[in-house]
FIRO-277315 format. One record per residue (C-alpha): x negated, y negated, z negated; residue in one letter. Coordinates in steps of 0.001 Angstrom, whole numbers, plus 500000, padded with zeros to 6 digits. Each point is the difference from the previous one (the first is absolute). Layout:
XYZA ...
***
This chain:
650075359353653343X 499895503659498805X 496985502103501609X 500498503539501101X 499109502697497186X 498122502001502494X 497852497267501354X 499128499306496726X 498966503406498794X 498536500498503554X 497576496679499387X 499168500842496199X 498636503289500589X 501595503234498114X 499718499076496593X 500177496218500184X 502759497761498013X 502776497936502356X 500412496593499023X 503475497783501237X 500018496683499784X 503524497664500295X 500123497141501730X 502054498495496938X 496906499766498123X 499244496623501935X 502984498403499026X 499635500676495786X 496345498923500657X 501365496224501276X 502719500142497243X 497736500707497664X 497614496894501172X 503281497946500156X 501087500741496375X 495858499217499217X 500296496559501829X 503135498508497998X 498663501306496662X 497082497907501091X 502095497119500617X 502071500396496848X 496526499812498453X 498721497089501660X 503473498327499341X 499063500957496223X 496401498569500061X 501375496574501878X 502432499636497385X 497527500386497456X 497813497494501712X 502064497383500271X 500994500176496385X 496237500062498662X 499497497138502419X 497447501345502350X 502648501680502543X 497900497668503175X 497079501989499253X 498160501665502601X 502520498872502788X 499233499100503490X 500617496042500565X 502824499716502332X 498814498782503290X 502164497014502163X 499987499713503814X 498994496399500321X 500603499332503262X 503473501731500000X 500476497631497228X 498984496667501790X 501984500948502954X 502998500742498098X 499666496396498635X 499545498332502991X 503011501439501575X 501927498994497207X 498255496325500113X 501296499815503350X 503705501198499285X 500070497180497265X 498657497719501890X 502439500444503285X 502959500007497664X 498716496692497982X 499840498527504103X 503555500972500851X 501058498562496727X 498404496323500822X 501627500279503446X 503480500656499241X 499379497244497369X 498750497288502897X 502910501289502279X 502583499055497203X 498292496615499419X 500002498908503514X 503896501005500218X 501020497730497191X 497802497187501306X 501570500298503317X 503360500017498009X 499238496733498291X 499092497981503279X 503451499222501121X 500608497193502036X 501648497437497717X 502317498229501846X 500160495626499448X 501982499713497205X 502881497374500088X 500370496989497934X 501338500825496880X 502702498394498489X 499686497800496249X 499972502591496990X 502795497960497879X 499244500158496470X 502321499323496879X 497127498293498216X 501220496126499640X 497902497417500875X 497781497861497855X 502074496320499272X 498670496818499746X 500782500149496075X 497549502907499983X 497798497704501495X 500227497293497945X 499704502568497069X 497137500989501164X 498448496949499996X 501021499205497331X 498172502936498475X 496520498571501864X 500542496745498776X 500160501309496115X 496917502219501153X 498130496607500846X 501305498409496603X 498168502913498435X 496802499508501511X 500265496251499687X 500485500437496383X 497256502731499719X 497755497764501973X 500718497147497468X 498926502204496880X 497493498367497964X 496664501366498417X 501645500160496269X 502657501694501544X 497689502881501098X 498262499979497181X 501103502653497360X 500281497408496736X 503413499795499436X 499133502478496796X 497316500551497966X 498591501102496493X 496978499892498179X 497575502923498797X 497805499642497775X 496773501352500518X 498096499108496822X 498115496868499052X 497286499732502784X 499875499476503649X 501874502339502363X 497321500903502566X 501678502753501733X 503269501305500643X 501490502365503079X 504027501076500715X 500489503721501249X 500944500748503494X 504064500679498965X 499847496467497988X 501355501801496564X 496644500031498206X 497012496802499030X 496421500658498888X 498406497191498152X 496631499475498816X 497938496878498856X 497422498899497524X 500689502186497369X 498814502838501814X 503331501717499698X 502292501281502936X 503954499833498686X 503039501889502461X 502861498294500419X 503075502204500715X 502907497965501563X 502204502527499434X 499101501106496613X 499704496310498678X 502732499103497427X 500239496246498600X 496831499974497879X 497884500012503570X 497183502189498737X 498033502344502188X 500323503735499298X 496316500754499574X 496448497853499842X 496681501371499611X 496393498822500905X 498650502312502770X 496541498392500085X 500000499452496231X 497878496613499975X 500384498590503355X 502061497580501753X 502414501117502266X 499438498024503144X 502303501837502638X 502828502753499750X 501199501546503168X 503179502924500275X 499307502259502921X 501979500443503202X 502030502556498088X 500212498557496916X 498576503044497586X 496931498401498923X 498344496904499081X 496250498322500820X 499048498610497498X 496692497539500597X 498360498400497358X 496925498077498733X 497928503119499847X 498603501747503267X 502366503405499746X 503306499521501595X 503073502390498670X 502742501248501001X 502956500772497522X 503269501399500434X 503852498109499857X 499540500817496505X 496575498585499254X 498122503330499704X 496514500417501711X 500054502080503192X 496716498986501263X 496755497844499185X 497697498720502686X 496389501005499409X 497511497270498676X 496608499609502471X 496289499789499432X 499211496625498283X 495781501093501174X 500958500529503469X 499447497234502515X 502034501345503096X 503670499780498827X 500623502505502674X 498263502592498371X 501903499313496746X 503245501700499150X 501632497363498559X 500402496284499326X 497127498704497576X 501633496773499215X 503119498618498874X 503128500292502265X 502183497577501602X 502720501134501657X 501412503282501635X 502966501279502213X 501511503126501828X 499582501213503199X 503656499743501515X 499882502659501966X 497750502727498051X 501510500533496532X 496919501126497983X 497597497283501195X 499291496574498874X 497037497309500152X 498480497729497696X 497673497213500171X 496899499290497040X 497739497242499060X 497423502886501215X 500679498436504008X 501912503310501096X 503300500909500427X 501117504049499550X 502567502013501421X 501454502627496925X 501772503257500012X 501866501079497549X 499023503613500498X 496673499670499881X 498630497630496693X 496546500876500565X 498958498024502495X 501596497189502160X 500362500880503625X 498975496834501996X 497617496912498943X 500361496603501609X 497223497429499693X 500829496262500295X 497477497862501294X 499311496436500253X 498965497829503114X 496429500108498719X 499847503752499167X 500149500135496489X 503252501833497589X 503072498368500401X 502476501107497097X 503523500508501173X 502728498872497093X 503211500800502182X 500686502996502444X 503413501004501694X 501146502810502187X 502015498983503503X 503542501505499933X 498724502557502387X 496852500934498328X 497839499598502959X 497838496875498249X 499356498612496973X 498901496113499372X 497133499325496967X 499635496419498789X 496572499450498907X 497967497186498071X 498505498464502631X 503293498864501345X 500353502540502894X 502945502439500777X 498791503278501332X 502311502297501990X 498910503434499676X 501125503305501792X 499897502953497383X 498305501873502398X 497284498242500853X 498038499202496682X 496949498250501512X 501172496431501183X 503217498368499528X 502294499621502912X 501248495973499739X 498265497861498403X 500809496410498759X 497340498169498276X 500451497083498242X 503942500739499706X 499784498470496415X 497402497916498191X 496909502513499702X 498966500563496243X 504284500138498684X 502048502645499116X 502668500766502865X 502680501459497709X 502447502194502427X 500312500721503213X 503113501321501438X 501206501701503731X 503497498949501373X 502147502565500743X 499570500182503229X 496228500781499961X 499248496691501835X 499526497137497235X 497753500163497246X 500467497334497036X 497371498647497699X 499726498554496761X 496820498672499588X 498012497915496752X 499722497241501619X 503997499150499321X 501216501370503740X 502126502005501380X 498963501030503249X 502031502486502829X 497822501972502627X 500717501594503553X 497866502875500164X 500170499966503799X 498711496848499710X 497352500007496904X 498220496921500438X 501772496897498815X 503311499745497157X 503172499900501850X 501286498127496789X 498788497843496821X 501292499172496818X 498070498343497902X 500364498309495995X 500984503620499014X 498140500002496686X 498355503293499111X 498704500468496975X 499927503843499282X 498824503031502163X 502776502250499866X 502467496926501891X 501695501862502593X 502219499342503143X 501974502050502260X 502775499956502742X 503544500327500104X 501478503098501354X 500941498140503102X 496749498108500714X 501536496767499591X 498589499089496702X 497038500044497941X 499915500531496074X 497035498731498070X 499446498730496364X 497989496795499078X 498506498703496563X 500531496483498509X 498802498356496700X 502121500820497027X 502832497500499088X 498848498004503608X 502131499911502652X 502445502718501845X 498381502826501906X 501192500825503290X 500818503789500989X 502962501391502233X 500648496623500015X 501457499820496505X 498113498374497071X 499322501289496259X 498006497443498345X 497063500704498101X 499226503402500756X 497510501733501770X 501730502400503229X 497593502855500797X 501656502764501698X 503238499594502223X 501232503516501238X 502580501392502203X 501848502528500497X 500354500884503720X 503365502120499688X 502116498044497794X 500394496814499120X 497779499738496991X 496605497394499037X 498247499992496732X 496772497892499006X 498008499947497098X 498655496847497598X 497520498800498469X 502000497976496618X 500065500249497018X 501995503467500333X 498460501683502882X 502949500653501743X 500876502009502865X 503491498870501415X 501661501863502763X 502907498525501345X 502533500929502824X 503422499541501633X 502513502217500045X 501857498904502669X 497266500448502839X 499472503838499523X 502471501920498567X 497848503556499911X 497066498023498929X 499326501397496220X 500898496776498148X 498568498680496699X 501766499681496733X 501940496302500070X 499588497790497692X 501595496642499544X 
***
């Protein structure tokens, strides 16, 4: 509002100055505090951006604050809206399920009889019959015949051939798992391979070589797979070779000073005999003149892994010359010089498990011992010219006797047939005296040592003691026709 001239020079006095002032001047004031403000903000805007790109744009800002409780009662309510649909859901499924059960209970109503379904299959005549019978009858011919097989029959002899070791006794000799390959080793102190395959007329092995150099080999064993050889001699390291007769592994020789053989770490006397474990590939035992028997790996030569002390009835070191694994692996029988046969568990190296003294005449040389396949028989061949078979549920007493066996040597061996039905062993006679006996077939004037079989084919070899140390496998091609076979010779 304008004020009046008059009242203004009236108030000021007569020589005083009149001042108007416009009410517009309020309004540039706020639009000049408006254009200030978004200058301000177009500044700020500036610095934020400038902030965030030099990475400290959360600097000096207030920490957003939440309404908690607004927060949990927003999720309950929407707990609750979940849950009430999840309810509904479940009902309308029960609903349904009761209306198709009620559907499926309809009375059934006593069905009639139902007439004959008539088929256009014909039906069987008496010639079918008879045919049929027929058929059984042959089927009884079979087994008749079968049943009327004799022992030479079932023995694999119908063909054989002779290989020639070298010019003293044959001591050892073992046939690979698959039946193709032969180990031999003897007096000599030299191991040949025999290659089946590989073998052309002349009969010679593919490679020989003395892997104890002046020791006697007294027992070859393949493994369970086949790629390598034990080799025990007349020294008190064991070895294993390869197929190819190259060293893999030598057992370490014990403490001759040391009293306890447990505290030794290897034999300290010569060997007699050693096998595999069936079951674990790298182990295998052995049994010393020392009066312990060790469990081997292959992977570790530095020491054996188990020690097994034979003792006699009195107390005192019982040497075991023959030790075998069961089929299964869970025990392994010792013969010792005393006479006994000891039963051990491999886990328990304290005390034997079984034990059968005076199983052969105390102060011989029990030669082999062998499992039957089916884990329940053990056979013995024992110094005192018997052959002896064992129940091991029953331990005590023989459950059969041969005796006049003549053994003469301590590598003579025996062993079953793959069907448990027969048992393999070698004997020794005088030279140029009368016939031996073995598998029931004679060769007269020579020494039999080692009968072996093989368990998948058809195949037996066994090794001599003439005048050309001769190992002579034989076999019959007709029983097994996947069995490996060896070369024929007239």
């Amino acid at each position: 509002m304008m004020e009046d001239p008059e009242k203004a020079r009236g108030g000021g006095g007569g020589g005083g100055v009149s001042v108007s002032v416009s009410g517009g001047g309020d309004e540039n004031t706020m639009m000049e505090r408006g254009e200030e403000s978004e200058e301000e903000r177009d500044v700020e805007e500036g610095e934020s951006e400038v902030a965030n790109v030099m990475g400290f744009g959360g600097f000096g800002k207030k920490a957003r604050t939440f309404d908690l409780q607004a927060i949990f009662e927003q999720t309950r309510r929407t707990a609750m809206e979940r849950s009430r649909h999840v309810l509904a859901e479940r009902e309308e499924e029960q609903e349904e399920g009761r209306g198709r059960e009620e559907t499926r209970h309809v009375p059934v109503s006593v069905p009639s009889p139902l007439l004959p379904i008539q088929t256009n299959k014909p039906r069987p005549s008496v010639r079918a019959t008879d045919a049929d019978a027929e058929s059984d009858e042959d089927e009884d011919s079979v087994d008749d015949e079968n049943d009327e097989e004799t022992i030479e029959d079932r023995i694999p002899a119908s063909h054989e051939i002779t290989l020639h070791h070298g010019n003293k006794t044959v001591f050892a000799l073992s046939l690979d798992p698959a039946g193709a390959r032969i180990v031999t080793g003897g007096a000599d102190c030299s191991v040949s391979f025999w290659d089946f395959a590989g073998m052309d007329s002349s009969l010679q092995p593919f490679r020989s070589v003395q892997p104890m150099e002046n020791h006697q080999i007294r027992d070859l064993a393949y493994s369970t797979t086949g790629d390598v050889i034990l080799v025990v001699s007349g020294s008190a390291q064991a070895k294993v070779v390869d197929r190819d007769g190259f060293p893999v592994m030598e057992c370490m020789k014990g403490d001759q000073y040391l009293s306890d053989m447990t505290n030794t770490k290897g034999h300290t006397a010569m060997l007699n005999a050693g096998c595999w474990n069936p079951k674990t590939k790298e182990q295998f035992l052995t049994c010393s003149n020392d009066g312990t028997s060790r469990l081997w790996d292959v992977n570790q030569p530095g020491r054996c892994v188990s020690v097994y002390k034979g003792r006699s009835a009195q107390g005192r070191r019982a040497a075991p010359t023959a030790c075998v694994f069961d089929r299964s692996a869970a025990m392994f029988a010792g013969a010792c010089t005393d006479g006994s046969i000891q039963l051990w568990d491999p886990r328990i190296k304290v005390h034997p498990k079984l034990i059968c003294r005076g199983a052969h005449a105390p102060g011989g040389h029990t030669t082999s011992l062998c499992f039957s396949y089916d884990g329940s028989c053990l056979a013995s061949r024992g110094g005192d010219d018997t052959l002896k078979t064992w129940d091991v549920r029953s331990f005590s007493q023989p459950v059969a006797v041969t005796c006049d066996l003549p053994n003469l040597y301590h590598s003579t061996d025996v062993c079953f047939s793959p069907d448990d039905k027969l048992l393999l062993t070698g004997t020794s006679a005088k030279r140029g005296g009368e016939p031996i006996d073995g598998w029931d077939y004679d060769w007269p004037g020579a020494f039999v040592l080692l009968p072996g079989a093989q368990p998948e084919g058809r195949q037996a070899v066994r090794g001599e003691a003439d005048a050309a140390s001769e190992g002579r496998p034989g076999g019959d091609p007709g029983l097994h026709h996947n069995a490996a076979r060896p070369p024929v010779v007239p």
